[in-house]
N, C-alpha and C positions, 0 to 999 in steps of 0.2 A: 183883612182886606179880601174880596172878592173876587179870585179867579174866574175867568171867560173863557172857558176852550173853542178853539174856533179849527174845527177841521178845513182844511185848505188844500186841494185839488189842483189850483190856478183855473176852474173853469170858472164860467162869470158866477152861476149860483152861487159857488164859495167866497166869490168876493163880495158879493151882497151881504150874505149870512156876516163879512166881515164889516162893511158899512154899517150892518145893525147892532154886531157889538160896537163898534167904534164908541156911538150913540150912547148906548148901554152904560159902556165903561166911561166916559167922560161924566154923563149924569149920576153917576154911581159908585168913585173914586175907588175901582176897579184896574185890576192887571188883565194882560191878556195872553193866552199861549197857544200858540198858533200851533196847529198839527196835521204833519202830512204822513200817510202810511202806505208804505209802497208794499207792493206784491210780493210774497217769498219767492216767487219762482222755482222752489225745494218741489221739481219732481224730476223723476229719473231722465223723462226724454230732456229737459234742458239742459239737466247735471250732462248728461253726453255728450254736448257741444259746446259747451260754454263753462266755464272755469267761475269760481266761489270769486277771486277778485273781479272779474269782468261781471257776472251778477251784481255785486257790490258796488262797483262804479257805477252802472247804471241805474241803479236805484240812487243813490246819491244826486247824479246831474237832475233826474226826471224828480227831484224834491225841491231841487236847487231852483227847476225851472219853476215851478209851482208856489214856490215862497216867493220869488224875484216877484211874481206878481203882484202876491200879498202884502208884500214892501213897498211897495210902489204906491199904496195907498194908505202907509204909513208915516209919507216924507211928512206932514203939519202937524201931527199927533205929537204928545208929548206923555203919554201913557205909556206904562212901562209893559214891554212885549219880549215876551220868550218864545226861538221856535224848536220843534222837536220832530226828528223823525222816528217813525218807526215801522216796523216789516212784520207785516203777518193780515186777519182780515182786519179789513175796515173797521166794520161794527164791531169787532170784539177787543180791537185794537183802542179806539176812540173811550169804547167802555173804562177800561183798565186805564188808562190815560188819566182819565176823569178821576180813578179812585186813587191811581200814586200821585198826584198833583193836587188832590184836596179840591178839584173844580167845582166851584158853586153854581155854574151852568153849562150847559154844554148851546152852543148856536152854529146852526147850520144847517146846508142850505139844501133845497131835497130838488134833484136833479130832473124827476120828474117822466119816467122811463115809459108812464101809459101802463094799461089794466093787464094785459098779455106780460110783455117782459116781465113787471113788477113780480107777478106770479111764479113768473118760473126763472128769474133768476135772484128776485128778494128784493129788497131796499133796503139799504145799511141807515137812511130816515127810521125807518122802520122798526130794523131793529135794535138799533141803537132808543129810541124811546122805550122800549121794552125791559131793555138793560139798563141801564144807565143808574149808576149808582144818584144820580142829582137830577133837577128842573132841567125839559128840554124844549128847545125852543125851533122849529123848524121854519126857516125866511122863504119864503114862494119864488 
């Protein structure tokens, strides 16, 4: 069967990127596994103010909020959907995702940052096609 990784943020690109698997996986008798990957926040000036369970919880709710989205456009679907968090970068998180899940595609959605940002802070579009152990598909 055909895994779809579908990074999911909760902003609208991601929910598009999920629109188009939706498409994808119904004409293509495909699973889907939704993935959101939050920030470590592992550097010393946070460690000093905020405690590893309070990190923790917060990453959880800000996944929580981000999937509820992605759920919400699940209610008709009858495709079977896994979600998954995980902490560390995006792009290299997304990659690795891909490879311990066996994903036959990765789809998602490219945020769109302009020529300046993109440069100097990167695109995980970017480099997650670069990486990616499988076919990547990026949704406008």
């Amino acid at each position: 069967m055909n895994r779809l990784l579908v990074p999911v943020d909760g902003s609208t690109h991601s929910i598009k990127a999920l629109q188009f698997a939706l498409k994808l996986a119904d004409e293509k008798n495909s699973e889907i596994v939704l993935l959101n990957v939050q920030p470590s926040y592992n550097t010393p000036n946070v460690k000093r103010f905020v405690g590893k369970e309070q990190i923790r919880e917060y990453q959880t709710e800000e996944s929580k909020n981000a999937f509820e989205r992605a759920i919400a456009e699940l209610k008709s679907v009858t495709i079977p959907v896994e979600t998954k968090l995980r902490i560390g970068d995006p792009s290299i998180e997304i990659c690795e995702e891909a490879r311990e899940s066996q994903a036959t595609q990765i789809i998602m959605g490219y945020r769109g940052l302009g020529a300046i940002k993109r440069t100097v802070l990167g695109s995980v579009s970017y480099k997650v096609l670069h990486d990616a152990p499988c076919p990547v598909t990026i949704v406008p």
